[in-house]
KOLKOLFI-395811 format. One line per 8 residues: number of its first residue (from 1); for each residue x, y, z of C-alpha. Coordinates in nm, 3 decimals. Layout:
NUM> X Y Z  ...
//
This chain:
1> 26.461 10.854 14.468  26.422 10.512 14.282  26.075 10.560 14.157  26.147 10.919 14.058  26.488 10.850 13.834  26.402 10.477 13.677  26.179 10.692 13.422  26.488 10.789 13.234
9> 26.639 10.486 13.247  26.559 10.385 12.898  26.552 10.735 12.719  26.856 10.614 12.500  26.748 10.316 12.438  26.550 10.136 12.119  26.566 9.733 12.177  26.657 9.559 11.878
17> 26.740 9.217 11.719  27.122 9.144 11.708  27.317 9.208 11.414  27.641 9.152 11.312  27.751 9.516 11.151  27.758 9.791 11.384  27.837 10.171 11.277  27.847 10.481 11.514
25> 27.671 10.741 11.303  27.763 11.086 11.328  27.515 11.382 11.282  27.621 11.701 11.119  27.399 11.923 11.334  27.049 11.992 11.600  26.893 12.213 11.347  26.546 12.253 11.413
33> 26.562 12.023 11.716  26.206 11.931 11.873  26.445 11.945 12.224  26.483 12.266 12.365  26.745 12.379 12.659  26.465 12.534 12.818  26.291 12.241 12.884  26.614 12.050 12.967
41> 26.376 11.785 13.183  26.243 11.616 12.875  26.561 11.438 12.824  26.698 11.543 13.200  26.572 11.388 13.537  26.558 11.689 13.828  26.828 11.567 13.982  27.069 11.548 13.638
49> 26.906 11.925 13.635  26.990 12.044 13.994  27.374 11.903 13.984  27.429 12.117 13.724  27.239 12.439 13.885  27.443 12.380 14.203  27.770 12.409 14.007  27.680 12.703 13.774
57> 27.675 12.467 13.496  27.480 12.597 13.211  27.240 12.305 12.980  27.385 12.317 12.634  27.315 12.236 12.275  27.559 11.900 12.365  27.314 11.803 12.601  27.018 11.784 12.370
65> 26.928 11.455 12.216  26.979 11.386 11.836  26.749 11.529 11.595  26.420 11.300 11.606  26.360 11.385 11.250  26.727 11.248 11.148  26.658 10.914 11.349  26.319 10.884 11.132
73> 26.527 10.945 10.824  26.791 10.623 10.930  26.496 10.454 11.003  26.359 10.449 10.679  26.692 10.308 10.564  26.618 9.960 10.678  26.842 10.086 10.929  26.816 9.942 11.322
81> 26.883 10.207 11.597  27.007 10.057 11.921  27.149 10.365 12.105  27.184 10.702 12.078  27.436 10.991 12.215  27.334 11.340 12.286  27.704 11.452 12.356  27.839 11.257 12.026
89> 27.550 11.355 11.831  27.511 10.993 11.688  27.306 10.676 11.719  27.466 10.273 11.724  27.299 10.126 11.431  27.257 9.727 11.287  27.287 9.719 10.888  27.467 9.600 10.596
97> 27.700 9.772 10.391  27.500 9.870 10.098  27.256 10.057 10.366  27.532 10.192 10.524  27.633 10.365 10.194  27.283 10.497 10.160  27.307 10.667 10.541  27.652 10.817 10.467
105> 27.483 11.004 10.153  27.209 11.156 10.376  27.267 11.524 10.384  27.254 11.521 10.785  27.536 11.283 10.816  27.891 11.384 10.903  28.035 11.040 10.874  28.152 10.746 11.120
113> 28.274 10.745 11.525  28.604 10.507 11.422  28.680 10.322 11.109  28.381 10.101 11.048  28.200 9.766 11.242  28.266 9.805 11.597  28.308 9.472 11.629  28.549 9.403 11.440
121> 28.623 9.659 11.169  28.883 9.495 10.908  29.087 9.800 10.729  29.356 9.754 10.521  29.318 9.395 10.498  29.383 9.304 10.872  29.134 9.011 10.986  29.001 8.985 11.341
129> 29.207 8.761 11.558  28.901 8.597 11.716  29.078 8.534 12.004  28.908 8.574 12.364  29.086 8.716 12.591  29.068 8.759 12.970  29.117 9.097 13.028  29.100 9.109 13.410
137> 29.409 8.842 13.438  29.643 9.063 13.605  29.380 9.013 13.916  29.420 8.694 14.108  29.280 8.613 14.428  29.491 8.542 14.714  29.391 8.554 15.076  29.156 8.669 15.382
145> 29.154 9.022 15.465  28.952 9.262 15.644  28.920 9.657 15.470  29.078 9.877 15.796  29.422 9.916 15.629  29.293 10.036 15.308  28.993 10.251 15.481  29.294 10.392 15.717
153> 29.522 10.482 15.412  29.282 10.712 15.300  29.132 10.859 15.613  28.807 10.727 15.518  28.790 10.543 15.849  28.768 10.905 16.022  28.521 11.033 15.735  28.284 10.753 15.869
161> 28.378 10.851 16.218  28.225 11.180 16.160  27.952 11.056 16.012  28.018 11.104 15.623  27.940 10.769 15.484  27.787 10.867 15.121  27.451 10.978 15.273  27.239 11.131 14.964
169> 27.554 11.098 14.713  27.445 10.874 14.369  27.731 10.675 14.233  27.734 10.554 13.874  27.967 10.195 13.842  28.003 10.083 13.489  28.125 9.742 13.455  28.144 9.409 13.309
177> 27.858 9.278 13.508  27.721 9.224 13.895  27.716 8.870 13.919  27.472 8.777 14.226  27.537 9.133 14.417  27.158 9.124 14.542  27.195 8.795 14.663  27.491 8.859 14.866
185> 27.487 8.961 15.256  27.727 9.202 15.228  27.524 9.393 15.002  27.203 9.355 15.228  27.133 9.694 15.365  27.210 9.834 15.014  26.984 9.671 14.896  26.681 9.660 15.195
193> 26.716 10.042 15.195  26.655 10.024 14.808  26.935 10.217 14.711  27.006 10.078 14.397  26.816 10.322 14.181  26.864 10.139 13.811  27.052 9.884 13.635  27.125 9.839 13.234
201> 27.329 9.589 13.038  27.399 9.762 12.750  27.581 9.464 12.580  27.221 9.256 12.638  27.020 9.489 12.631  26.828 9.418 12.918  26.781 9.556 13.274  26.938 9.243 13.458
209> 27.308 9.308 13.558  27.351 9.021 13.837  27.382 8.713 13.576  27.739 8.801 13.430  28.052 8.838 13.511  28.171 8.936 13.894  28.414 9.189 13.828  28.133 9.439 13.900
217> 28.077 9.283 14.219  28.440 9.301 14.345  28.432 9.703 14.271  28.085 9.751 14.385  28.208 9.597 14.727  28.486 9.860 14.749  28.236 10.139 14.760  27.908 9.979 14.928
225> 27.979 9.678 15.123  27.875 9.718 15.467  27.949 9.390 15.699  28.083 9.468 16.031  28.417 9.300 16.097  28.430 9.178 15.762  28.424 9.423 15.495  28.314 9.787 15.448
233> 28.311 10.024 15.153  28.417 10.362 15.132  28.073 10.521 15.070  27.855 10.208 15.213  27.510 10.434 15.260  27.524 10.619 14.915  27.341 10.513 14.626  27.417 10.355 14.300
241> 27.346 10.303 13.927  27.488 9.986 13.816  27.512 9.972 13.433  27.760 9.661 13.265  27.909 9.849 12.916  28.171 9.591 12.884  28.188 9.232 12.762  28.443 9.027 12.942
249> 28.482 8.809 12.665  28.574 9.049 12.386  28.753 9.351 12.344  28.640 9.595 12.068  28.514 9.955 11.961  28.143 9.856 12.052  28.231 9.839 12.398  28.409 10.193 12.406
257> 28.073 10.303 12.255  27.867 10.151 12.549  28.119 10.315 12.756  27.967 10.660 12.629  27.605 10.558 12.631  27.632 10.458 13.007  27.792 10.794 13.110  27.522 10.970 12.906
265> 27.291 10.726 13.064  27.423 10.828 13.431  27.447 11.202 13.328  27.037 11.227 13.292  26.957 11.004 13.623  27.173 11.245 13.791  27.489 11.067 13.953  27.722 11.265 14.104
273> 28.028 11.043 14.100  28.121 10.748 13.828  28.329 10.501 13.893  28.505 10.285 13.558  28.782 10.036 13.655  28.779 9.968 13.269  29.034 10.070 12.999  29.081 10.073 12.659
281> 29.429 10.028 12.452  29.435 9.745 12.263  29.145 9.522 12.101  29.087 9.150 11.937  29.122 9.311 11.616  29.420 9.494 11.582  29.315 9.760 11.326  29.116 9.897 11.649
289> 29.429 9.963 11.836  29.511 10.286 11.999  29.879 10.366 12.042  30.069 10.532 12.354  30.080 10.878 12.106  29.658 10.846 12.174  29.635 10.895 12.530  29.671 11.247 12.515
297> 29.349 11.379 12.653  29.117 11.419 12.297  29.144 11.128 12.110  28.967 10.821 12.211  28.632 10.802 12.264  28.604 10.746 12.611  28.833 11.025 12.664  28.586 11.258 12.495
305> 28.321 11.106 12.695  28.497 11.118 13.018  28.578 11.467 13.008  28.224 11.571 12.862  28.057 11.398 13.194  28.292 11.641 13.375  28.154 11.948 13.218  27.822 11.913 13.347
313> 27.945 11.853 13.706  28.026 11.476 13.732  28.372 11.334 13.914  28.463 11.081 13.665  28.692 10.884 13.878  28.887 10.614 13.644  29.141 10.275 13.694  29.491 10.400 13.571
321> 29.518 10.047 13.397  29.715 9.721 13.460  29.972 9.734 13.245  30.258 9.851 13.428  30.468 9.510 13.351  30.326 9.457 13.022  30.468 9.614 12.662  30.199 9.858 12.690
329> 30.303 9.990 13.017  30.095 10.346 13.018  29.771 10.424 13.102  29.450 10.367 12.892  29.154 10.535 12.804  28.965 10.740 12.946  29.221 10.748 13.202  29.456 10.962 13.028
337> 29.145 11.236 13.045  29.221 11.597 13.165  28.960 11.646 13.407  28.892 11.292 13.610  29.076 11.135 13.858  29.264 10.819 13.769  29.383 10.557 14.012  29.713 10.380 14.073
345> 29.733 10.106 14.290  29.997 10.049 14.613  30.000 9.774 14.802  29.929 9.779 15.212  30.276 9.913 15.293  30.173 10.218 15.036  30.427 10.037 14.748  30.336 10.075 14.400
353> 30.228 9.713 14.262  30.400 9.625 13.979  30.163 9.614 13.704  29.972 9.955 13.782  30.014 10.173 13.450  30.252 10.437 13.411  30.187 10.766 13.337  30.235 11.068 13.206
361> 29.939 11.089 12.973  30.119 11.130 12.594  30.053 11.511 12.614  30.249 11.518 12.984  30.019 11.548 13.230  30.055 11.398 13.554  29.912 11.080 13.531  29.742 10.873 13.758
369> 29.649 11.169 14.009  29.618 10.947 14.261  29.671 10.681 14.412  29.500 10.378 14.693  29.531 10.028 14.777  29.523 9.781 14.478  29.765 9.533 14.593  29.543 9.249 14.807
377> 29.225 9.514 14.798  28.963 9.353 15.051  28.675 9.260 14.821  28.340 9.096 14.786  28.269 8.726 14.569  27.969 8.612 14.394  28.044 8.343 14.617  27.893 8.601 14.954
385> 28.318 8.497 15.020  28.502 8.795 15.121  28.872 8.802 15.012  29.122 9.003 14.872  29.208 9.113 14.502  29.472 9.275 14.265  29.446 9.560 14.025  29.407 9.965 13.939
393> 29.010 9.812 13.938  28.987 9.801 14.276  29.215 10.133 14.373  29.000 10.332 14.196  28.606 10.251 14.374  28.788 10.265 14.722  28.899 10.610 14.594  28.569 10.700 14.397
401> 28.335 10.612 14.716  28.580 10.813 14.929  28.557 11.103 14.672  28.162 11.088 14.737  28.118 11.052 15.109  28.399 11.365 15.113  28.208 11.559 14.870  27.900 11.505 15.135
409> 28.093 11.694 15.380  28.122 11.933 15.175  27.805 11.983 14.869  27.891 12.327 14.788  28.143 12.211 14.624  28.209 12.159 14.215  28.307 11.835 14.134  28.669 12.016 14.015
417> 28.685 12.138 14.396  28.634 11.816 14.499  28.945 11.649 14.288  29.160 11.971 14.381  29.109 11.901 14.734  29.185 11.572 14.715  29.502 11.607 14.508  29.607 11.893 14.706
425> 29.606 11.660 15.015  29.800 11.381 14.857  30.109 11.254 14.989  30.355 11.358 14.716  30.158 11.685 14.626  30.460 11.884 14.597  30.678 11.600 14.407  30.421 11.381 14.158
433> 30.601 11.112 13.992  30.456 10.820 13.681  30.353 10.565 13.913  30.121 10.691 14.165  30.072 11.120 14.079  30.039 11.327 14.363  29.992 11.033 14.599  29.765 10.879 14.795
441> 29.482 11.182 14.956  29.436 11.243 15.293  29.068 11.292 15.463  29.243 11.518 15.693  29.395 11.749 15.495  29.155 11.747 15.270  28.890 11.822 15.522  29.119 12.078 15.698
449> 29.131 12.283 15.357  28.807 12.282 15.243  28.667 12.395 15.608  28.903 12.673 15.564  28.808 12.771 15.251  28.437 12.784 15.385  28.555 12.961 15.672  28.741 13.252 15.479
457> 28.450 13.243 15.242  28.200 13.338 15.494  28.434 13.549 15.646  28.395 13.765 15.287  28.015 13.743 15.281  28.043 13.976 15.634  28.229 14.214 15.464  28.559 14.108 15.657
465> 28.888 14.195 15.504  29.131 14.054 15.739  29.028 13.762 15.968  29.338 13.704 16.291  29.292 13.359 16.402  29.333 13.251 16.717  29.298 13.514 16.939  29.378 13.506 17.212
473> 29.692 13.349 17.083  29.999 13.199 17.223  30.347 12.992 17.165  30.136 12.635 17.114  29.912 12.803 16.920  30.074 13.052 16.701  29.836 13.326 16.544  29.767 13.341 16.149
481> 29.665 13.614 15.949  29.461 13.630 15.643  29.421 13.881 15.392  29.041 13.822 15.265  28.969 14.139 14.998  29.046 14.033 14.662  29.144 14.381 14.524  29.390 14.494 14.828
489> 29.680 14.532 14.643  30.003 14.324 14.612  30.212 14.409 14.890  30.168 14.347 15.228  30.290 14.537 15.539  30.247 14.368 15.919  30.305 14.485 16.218  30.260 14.368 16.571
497> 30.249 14.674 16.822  30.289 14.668 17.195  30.055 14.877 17.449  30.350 15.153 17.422  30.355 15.182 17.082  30.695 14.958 17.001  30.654 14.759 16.722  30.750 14.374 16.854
505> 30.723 14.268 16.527  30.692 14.303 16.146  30.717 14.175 15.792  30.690 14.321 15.398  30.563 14.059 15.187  30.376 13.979 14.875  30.211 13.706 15.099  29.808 13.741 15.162
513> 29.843 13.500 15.455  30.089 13.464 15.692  30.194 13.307 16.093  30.332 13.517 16.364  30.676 13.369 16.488  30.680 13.182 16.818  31.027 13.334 16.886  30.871 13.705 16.933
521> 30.928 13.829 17.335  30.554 13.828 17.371  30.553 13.967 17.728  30.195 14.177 17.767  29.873 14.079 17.733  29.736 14.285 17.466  29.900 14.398 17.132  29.772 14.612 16.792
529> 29.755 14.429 16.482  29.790 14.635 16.158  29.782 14.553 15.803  29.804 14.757 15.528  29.819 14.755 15.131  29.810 14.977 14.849  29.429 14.939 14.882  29.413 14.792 15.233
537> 29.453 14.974 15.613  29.291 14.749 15.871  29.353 14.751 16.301  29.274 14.531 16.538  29.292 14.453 16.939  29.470 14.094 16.969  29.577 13.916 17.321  29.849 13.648 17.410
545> 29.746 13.431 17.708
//
């Protein structure tokens, strides 16, 4: 798979010289666009192509690349392109301010993606604090650990059990850097068995990853450590892109814009899972800030991006944040997105940890969905030491590698299947509160549901329009009924008749699937089951043992 995807590795890309000014330009249109949606594998690797087949998901105008003749035009500017977006329609360009002026005339431009220099835009007079910040310091490390209690939590130690470990899944990480992760033991079938199909550094534009910071390295372990009796990811035999958007030592607008380029980026290799344990709320440069009213699904630019890499079939699975105990206190971008997953963190005794984010998103959505172990999360060092951790950042690979090797169970599935099963399985499904959503998912019941739902779905591909299940039944194992034809009406009549013709039992109902009672005299052996509807008569033979 390697040798086939690293070709469009670099389709975004145009090395440059560093500059100081930075400007997301925005195109107007793809008029007269050299890219075509039928030939999406120009600018699409098969893979990027098949996820979206397999899901129904139809190649777009958004998913072209920018008008070549435009970029020619900026080029001629003076202009330097460094990346571009097909989903934004832009390009990241170096120039000065009198160039700038000259681009924003051009009758193809719409305008600017924020309010000026990345970097550190200065509106209204405000001046960059030029502080450096370290924006992981709600992490510490603490002690020894070994992952069973926060593979158990989740059920992923019975996924492995039968035999779902990631197997063929491609996982995008986007991070701050991998620091030494193919050096590191740990990491040594992952990386024997090649399965590391690309890197990027988008802030260095370069391919190396493993010379920065380790943060990467602590979330890559969650997923794809495999170490017996030491450590062990969550999807520890799938394979990953590793691409570093963020600087650790800065916080600004550029780095929301790499943010974009790597989804894009992981879009056309063809992952079918990314996992971001970054945020965005605040920058260096206060003029950049977003505010709490923000986080409502649209606005910030990671948002957009988030939820675009949804539409064509990717889970986007996201760190709620870590600022639960700080003024901020709500989640960040692109957490507060509409059709991801993002993470809170409990500790091992399923608590909430203190500084995981509070939702709801601004708009009131339930926010994080879900929830897994980011108090003392059993991670990977730089150091080949393993040890524990603290933050939403580690929550969220646990639950993005679980999301992957589940999703191998089932690959029929659309990634919006996927996070419906798994919210639909979590442990406060029916009560969601700020701190963790719907709770912390369940491989069980998520496994239990979506075999049903295969079940009943082949069940309708043999014509069947009511499936009686099991029979024979008895008191242990009380029989269910299931309505299966979509159009038979909206009222439901069952009855339960003995070998005499007495009718034992029977309910009206609006209800398309429903349990006999265990309290029922069943006293013969065999029994008639009929159903009926306003479009609907079905009988059937049963038997009690």
């Amino acid at each position: 798979m390697k040798k086939n995807l690293l070709v469009f590795l670099f389709f975004l890309l145009e090395l440059t010289a560093y500059s100081q000014s930075e400007y997301l330009v925005v195109f107007k249109d793809k008029a007269n666009s050299t890219y075509s949606v039928n030939r999406p594998q120009e600018f699409l690797s098969e893979r990027s192509i098949q996820r979206r087949a397999r899901q129904n998901i139809t190649i777009t105008e958004r998913d072209l690349p920018p008008n070549v003749n435009y970029l020619n035009e900026i080029r001629k500017t003076g202009a330097k392109i460094l990346y571009k977006s097909r989903w934004l329609n832009a390009v990241l360009i170096q120039t000065d301010a009198n160039t700038l002026s000259k681009i924003l005339q051009l009758p193809f431009v719409k305008g600017l993606e924020g309010t000026g220099d990345l970097r550190y835009a200065r509106t209204n007079g405000t001046e960059a604090t030029g502080k450096t910040r370290n924006k992981f310091a709600t992490e510490e490390n603490v002690n020894n650990g070994l992952s069973q209690t926060q593979l158990e939590m989740l059920g992923a130690d019975k996924m492995h059990q039968k035999g779902f470990h990631g197997e063929g899944m491609l996982i995008g990480v986007l991070d701050g850097g991998f620091e030494k992760a193919n050096q590191l033991s740990f990491f040594k079938t992952l990386f024997n068995e090649n399965r590391v199909v690309g890197t990027f550094d988008f802030v260095a534009n370069e391919k190396n990853v493993y010379n920065d910071h380790y943060h990467g390295t602590n979330v890559l372990s969650c997923m794809a450590a495999f170490e017996e009796g030491s450590i062990v990811g969550t999807a520890y035999k799938a394979s990953y892109l590793l691409l570093r958007t963020e600087d650790v030592n800065s916080e600004t607008r550029r780095e929301e814009a790499n943010w974009l380029f790597g989804v894009e980026m992981a879009d056309s290799v063809g992952v079918d899972v990314i996992n971001t344990s970054l945020g965005y709320t605040t920058f260096d440069n206060p003029a950049q800030n977003y505010k709490y009213s923000d986080m409502n699904g649209d606005r910030a630019l990671a948002t957009r991006a988030a939820d675009w890499a949804a539409q064509v079939g990717i889970l986007v699975v996201a760190s709620a944040g870590n600022e639960g105990d700080d003024p901020w206190k709500y989640i960040g971008a692109p957490a507060d997105a509409d059709s991801i997953i993002a993470v809170g963190a409990v500790d091992a005794s399923r608590n909430v940890m203190n500084f995981s984010s509070f939702g709801p998103s601004a708009d009131g959505r339930v926010k994080p969905e879900l929830a897994a172990q980011g108090g003392a999360t059993v991670v990977g060092y730089p150091s080949n030491f393993v040890g524990t951790n603290n933050g939403t950042s580690f929550a969220s690979p646990l639950l993005a590698g679980f999301s992957a090797a589940f999703w191998q169970a089932f690959p029929e599935l659309t990634n919006m299947q996927v996070r419906s099963y798994l919210i639909r399985s979590a442990s406060r499904y029916e009560s969601p509160n700020d701190r963790v959503g719907f709770g912390i998912p369940n491989f069980d019941k998520a496994y239990e549901m979506a075999e049903l739902d295969r079940l009943v779905a082949s069940l309708k591909k043999q014509g069947k329009d009511v499936v009686a299940f099991p029979n024979p039944f008895n008191e242990a194992q009380a029989m269910k009924v299931w309505v299966l034809k979509d159009d038979a009406g909206q009222n439901f009549d069952y009855k339960l008749i003995d070998m005499t013709g007495k009718v034992v039992w029977s309910l009206t109902t609006t209800e398309r699937n429903i349990t006999l009672p265990a309290q029922v005299d069943y006293w013969q052996s065999n029994y008639i089951l009929k159903v009926s509807a306003e479009n609907l008569k079905f009988t059937t033979k049963v038997a009690r043992n």
